[in-house]
Steps between C-alpha positions, in 0.01 A plus 500: 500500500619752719170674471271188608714370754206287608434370125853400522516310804198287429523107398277290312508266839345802677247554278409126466468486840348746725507839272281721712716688742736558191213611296395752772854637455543509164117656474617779765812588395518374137182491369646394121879326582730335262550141645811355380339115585232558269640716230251758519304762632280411834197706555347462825261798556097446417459825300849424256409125489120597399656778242748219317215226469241778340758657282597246217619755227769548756553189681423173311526167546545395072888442552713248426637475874147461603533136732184414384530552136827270552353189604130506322613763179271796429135538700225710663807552779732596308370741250285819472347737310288353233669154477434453879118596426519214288651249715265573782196544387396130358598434886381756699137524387402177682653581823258817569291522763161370425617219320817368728196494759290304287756256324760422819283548800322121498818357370708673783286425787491157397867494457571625845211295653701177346835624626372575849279213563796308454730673699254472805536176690861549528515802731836625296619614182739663309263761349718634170547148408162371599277774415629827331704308218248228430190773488727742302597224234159383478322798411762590250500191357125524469518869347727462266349164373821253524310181574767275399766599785450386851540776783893360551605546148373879544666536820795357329488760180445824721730416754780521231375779367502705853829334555636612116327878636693504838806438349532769252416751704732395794750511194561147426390294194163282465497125585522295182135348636365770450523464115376129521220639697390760221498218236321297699209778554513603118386158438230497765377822372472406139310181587279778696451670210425232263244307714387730727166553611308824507605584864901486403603856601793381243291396148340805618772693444691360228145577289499826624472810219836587656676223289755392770703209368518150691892653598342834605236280733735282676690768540184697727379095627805535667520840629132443668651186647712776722196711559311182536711288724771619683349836593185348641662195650688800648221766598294181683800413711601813589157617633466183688841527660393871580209408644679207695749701673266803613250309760339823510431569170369163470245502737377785338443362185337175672299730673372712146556285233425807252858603640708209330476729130676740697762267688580389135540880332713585877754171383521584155603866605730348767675220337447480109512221327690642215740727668641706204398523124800651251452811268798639251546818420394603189629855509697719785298587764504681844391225773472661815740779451726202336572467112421230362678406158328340212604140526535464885290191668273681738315223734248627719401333865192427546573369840688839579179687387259316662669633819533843460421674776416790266169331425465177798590679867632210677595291180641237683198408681285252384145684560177322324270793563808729283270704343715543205662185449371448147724756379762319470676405229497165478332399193734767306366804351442674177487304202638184615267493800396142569188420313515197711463679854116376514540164464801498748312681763224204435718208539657722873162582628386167435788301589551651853111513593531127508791485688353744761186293489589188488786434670463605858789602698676574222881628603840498349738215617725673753793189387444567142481925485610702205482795291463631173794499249599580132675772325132529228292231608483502887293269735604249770701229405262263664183580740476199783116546691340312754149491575268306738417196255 
């Protein structure tokens, strides 16, 4: 402790609430810390953070400790090598490029024209609650084919399952809903299976060559409910609240609407959804100029490396024409890189050009303000806009 004095003096509170100016320490002065409140290794600087997620002989995530693995069991998250290849493929092949464009676009726009259109006449809304959540739910309810749960009883299920996540890794132990909620989605996901139609990203895998087992897909069903959900309820308000609070940037991107992209890649680099993904060591290593021993937790911040100054000049600022703001780390990196990045980016771009479009005068509340918060999953609590209905 006495040689990350920094590491040591950090709390879980601090990092739940506003981590940046800490992070900006710790990434200048201890670029890999010990941190006492999380039981592990912090890494805070782009190039380390970049060198952990690529390097999975050395730093895995297939570990008992793994939060993840805790509430859900083994999955595409918490595994790698050859097992992981087999966990993520029968999911990942539908979410590429072409064909997330061709099988989400109509369905999205559709989604968000619903959402919006009803959201109109009232000249105010609570925007996480009214539109990222509902959108977010919807179009992983669609994906993975669970057409017997309504959009609450999802909520409900990944809610617990963030909240089972948050409390293992601020130390604590998962909420016994949490377990309920797993049951309850291993039932939904068998009846996906069993009567599923040809579009159920779920039959689709369980009939996959790689012979997952229904366990081994409710295990990954729920794992893309994190990627799914949460991190793109998440990503859509953050880049609206970042858009919100800088007047200036915003007028830019009403101005060019080929800018918003750009706004979104600038708030993902700026305030991450998912702040911090966990890696073990799985031998000693030299971190920075620090040894790691096999067995340590080593978390990496995204949000830390999304600021480095190293790579953003200015990394506070909230810039849409950034030229590099899509290096950021946001989506993870290396193997366990988000396969679901393209549809996210759909649901944002889409999502806010409405708002911007169709909402005029949009603004934050100035009675209602807040900011992001979580210690993995951050976003504003609540996001209270006024428009002139």
């Amino acid at each position: 402790m006495a040689r990350f004095p920094l590491g040591a003096s950090a709390t879980v509170a601090e990092l739940e609430g506003d981590p940046h100016r800490l992070l900006a320490r710790l990434r200048e002065h201890e670029p890999v810390s010990w941190l006492p409140a999380l039981g592990g290794w912090l890494v805070t600087s782009r190039d380390l953070a970049v060198r952990v997620m690529r390097d999975a002989a050395s730093f895995t995530v297939d570990d008992p400790r793994f939060s993840t693995a805790q509430v859900v069991g083994p999955s595409m998250l918490s595994l790698d090598g050859p097992v992981h290849t087999r966990h993520r493929d029968p999911f990942a092949r539908p979410f590429r490029p072409a064909r997330t464009r061709e099988r989400f676009t109509a369905f999205v726009e559709a989604e968000v024209d619903r959402l919006v259109g009803g959201l109109a006449p009232a000249g105010r809304a609570e925007l996480r609650g009214d539109l990222a959540g509902p959108l977010a739910v919807a179009v992983v309810a669609e994906a993975l084919g669970l057409e017997g749960a309504d959009a609450a009883t999802i909520r409900s299920w990944y809610g617990a399952f963030v909240d089972a996540v948050s409390a293992i890794t601020a130390g604590g132990t998962p909420p016994e809903r949490s377990t309920e909620a797993y049951g309850l989605l291993g039932e939904a996901v068998e009846a996906a299976i069993t009567g599923g139609g040809p579009s159920s990203l779920l039959a689709e895998a369980a009939h996959h060559e790689a012979g997952l087992s229904t366990a081994e897909v409710v295990a990954n069903a729920a794992v893309l409910m994190f990627g799914g959900i949460d991190t793109t309820e998440g990503m859509i308000a953050n880049a609206a609240l970042h858009l919100l609070a800088h007047p200036g940037q915003l007028r830019l991107v009403l101005d060019e609407p080929d800018l918003l992209p750009a706004a979104i890649e600038e708030s993902l680099r700026l305030e991450p959804s998912a702040s911090v993904v966990d890696r073990y060591a799985a031998r000693d290593a030299d971190l920075g100029g620090t040894t790691v021993r096999e067995g340590d937790l080593v978390r990496v911040s995204i949000a830390a490396a999304g600021r480095d100054p190293a790579l953003f000049p200015d990394p506070d600022r909230f810039d849409v024409r950034r030229a590099n703001a899509a290096e950021h780390l946001a989506f993870a990196h290396g193997p366990h890189f988000c396969f679901g990045a393209h549809l996210a980016r759909l649901e944002a771009r889409t999502a806010l050009a409405a708002l911007l479009d169709r909402l005029p005068g949009l603004r934050l509340d100035p009675s209602r303000t807040t900011g992001a918060r979580g210690l993995v999953f951050r976003k504003p609590p609540h996001l209270h806009v006024l428009w002139d209905a």
